[in-house]
Short mmCIF file of the C-alpha atoms (twelve columns), coordinates in Angstrom:
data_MODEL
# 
_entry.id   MODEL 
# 
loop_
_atom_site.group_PDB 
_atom_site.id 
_atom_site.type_symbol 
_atom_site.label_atom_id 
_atom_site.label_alt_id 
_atom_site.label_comp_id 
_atom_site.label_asym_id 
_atom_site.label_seq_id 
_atom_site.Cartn_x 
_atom_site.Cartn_y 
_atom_site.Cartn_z 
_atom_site.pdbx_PDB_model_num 
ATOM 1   C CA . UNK A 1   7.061   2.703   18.553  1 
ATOM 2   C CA . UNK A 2   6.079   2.424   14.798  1 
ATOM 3   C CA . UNK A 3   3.414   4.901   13.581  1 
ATOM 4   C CA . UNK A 4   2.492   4.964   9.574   1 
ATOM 5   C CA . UNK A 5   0.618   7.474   8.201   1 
ATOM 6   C CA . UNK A 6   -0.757  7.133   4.691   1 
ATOM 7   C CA . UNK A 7   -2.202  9.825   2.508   1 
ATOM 8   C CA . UNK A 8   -3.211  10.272  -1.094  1 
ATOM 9   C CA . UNK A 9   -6.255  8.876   -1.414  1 
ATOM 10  C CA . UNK A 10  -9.179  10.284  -3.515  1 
ATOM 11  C CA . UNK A 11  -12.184 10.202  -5.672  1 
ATOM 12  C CA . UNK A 12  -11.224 9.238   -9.711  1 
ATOM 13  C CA . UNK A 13  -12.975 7.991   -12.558 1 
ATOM 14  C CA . UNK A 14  -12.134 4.499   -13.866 1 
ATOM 15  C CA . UNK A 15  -9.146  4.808   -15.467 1 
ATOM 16  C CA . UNK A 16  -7.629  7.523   -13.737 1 
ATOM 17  C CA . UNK A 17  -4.508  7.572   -11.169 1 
ATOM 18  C CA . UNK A 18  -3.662  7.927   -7.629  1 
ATOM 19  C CA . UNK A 19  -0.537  8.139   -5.875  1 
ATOM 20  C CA . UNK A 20  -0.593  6.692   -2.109  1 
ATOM 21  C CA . UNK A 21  2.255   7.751   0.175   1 
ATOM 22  C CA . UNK A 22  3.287   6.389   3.429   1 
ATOM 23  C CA . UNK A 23  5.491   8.233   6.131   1 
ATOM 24  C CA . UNK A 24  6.493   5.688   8.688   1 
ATOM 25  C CA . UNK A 25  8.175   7.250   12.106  1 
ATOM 26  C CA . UNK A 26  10.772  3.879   12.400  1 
ATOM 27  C CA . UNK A 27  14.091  4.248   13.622  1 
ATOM 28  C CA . UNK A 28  14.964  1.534   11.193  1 
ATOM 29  C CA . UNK A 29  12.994  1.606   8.957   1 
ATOM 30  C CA . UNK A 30  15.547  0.501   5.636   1 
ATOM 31  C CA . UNK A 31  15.450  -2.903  7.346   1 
ATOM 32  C CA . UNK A 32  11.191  -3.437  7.307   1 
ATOM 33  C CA . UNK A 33  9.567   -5.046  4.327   1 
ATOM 34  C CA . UNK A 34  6.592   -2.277  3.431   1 
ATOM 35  C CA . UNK A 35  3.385   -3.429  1.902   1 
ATOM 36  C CA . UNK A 36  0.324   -1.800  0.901   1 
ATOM 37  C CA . UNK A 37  -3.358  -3.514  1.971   1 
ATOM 38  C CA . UNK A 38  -6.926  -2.277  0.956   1 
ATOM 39  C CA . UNK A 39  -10.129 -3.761  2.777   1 
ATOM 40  C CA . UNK A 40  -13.201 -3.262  0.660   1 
ATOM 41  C CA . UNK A 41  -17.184 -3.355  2.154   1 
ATOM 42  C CA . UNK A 42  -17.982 -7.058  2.770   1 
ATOM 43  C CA . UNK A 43  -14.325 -8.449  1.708   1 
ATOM 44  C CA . UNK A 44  -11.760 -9.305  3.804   1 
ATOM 45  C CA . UNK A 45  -8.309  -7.155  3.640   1 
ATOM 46  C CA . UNK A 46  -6.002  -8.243  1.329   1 
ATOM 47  C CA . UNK A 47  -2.420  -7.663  0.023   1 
ATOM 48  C CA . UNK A 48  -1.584  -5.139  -2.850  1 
ATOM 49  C CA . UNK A 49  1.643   -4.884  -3.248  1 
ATOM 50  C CA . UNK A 50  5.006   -5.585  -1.144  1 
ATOM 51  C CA . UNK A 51  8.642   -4.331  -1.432  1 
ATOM 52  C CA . UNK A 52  12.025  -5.745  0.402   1 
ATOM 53  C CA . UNK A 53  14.568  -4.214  1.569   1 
ATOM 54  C CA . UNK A 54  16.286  -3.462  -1.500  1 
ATOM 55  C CA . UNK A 55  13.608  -2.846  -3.628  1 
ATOM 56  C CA . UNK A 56  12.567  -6.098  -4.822  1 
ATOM 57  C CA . UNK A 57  8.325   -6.346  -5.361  1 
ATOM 58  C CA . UNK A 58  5.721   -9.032  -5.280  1 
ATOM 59  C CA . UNK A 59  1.908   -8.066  -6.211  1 
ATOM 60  C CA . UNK A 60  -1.376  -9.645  -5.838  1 
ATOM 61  C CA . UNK A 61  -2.416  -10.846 -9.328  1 
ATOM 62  C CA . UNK A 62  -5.388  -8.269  -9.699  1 
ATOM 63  C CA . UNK A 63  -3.263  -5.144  -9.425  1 
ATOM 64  C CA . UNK A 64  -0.001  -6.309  -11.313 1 
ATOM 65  C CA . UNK A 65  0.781   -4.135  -14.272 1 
ATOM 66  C CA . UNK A 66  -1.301  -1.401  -13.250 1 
ATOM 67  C CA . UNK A 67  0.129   -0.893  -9.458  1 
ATOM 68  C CA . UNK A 68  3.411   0.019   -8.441  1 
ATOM 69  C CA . UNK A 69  5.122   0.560   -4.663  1 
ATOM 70  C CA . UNK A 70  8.127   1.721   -4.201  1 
ATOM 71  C CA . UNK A 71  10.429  3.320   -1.472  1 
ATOM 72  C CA . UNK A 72  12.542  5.781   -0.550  1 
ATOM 73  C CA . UNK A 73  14.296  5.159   2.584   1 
ATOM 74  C CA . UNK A 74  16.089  8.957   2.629   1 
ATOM 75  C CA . UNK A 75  12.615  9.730   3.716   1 
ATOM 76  C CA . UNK A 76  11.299  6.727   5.505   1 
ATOM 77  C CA . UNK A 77  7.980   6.632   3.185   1 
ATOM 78  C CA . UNK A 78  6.635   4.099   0.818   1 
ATOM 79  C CA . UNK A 79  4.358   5.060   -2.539  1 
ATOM 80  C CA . UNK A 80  1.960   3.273   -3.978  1 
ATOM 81  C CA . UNK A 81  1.407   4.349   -8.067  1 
ATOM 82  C CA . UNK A 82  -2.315  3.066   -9.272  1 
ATOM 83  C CA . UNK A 83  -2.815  3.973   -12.531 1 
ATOM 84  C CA . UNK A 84  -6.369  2.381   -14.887 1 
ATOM 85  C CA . UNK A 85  -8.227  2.221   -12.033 1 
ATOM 86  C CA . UNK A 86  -11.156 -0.089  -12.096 1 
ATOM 87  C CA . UNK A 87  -14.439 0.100   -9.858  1 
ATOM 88  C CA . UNK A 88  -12.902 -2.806  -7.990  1 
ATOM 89  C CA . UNK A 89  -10.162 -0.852  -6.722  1 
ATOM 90  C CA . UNK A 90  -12.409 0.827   -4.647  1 
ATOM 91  C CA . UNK A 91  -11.073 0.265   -0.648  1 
ATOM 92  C CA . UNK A 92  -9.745  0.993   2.356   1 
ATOM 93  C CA . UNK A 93  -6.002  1.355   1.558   1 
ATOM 94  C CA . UNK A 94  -3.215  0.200   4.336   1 
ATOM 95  C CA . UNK A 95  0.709   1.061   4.924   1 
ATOM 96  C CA . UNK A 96  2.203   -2.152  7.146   1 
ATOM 97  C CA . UNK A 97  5.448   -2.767  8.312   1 
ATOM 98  C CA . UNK A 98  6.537   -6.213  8.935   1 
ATOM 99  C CA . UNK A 99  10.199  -8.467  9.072   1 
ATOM 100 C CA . UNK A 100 8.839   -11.187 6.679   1 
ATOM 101 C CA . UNK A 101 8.471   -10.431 2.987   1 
ATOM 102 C CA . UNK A 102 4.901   -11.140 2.069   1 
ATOM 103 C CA . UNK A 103 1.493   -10.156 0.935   1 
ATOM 104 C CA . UNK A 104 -0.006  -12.485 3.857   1 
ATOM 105 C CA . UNK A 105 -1.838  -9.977  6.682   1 
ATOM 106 C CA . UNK A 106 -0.780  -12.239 9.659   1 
ATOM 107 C CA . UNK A 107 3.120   -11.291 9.069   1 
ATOM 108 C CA . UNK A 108 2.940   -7.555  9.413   1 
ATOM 109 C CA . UNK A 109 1.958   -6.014  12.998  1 
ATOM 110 C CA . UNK A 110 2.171   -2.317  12.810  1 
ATOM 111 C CA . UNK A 111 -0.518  -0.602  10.899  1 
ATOM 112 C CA . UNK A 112 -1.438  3.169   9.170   1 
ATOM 113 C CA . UNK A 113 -5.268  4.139   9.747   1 
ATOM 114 C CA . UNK A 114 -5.737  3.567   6.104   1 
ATOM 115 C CA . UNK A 115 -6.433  6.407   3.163   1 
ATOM 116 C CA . UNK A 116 -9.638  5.963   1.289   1 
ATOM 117 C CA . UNK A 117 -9.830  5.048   -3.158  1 
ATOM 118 C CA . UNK A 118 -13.077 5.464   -4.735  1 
ATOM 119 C CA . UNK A 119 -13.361 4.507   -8.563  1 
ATOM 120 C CA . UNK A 120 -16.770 5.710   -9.808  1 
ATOM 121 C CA . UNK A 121 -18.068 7.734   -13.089 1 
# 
């Protein structure tokens, strides 16, 4: 059974940083793609960021140049860098596991609880 658990989330002021982690209990977990997810109030969730296998990344277009995942599979976790955050980064934030390389929700089927962002002054 797959269990994620994410941590790292926080209170900042716009333009600060946050560091997500994600410890996933997989038995294999090298061979998952890993994304990261937020759900904000009255939006529907959306993708982040991804990473394959070997490292290679896709990012929603809001996020890219200020967000960064990465993974280290000698610990079976996944990070997620945010750095000049906005207000609108403000979410729910979500580890998934899934076998198809994507930012699409309806490929990935094992979920974290999710780790809380707030952006305010």
């Amino acid at each position: 059974q797959v269990q994620l658990v994410e941590s790292g989330g926080g209170s900042v002021q716009p333009g600060g940083s946050l560091r997500l982690s994600c410890a996933a209990s997989i038995y294999t977990y090298s061979t998952y793609y890993m994304a990261w997810f937020r759900h904000a109030p009255g939006k529907e969730r959306d993708g982040v960021a991804a990473i394959d296998t070997r490292g290679g990344t896709i990012y929603a277009a809001s996020v890219k140049g200020r967000l960064t995942i990465s993974r280290d599979n000698t610990k079976n976790t996944v990070y997620l860098q945010m750095n000049s955050l906005e207000p609108e980064d403000t979410a729910l934030y979500y580890c998934a596991a899934g076998r198809v390389f994507s930012l699409r929700l309806g490929y990935y089927n094992n979920w974290g609880q999710g780790t809380q962002v707030t952006v305010s002054s």
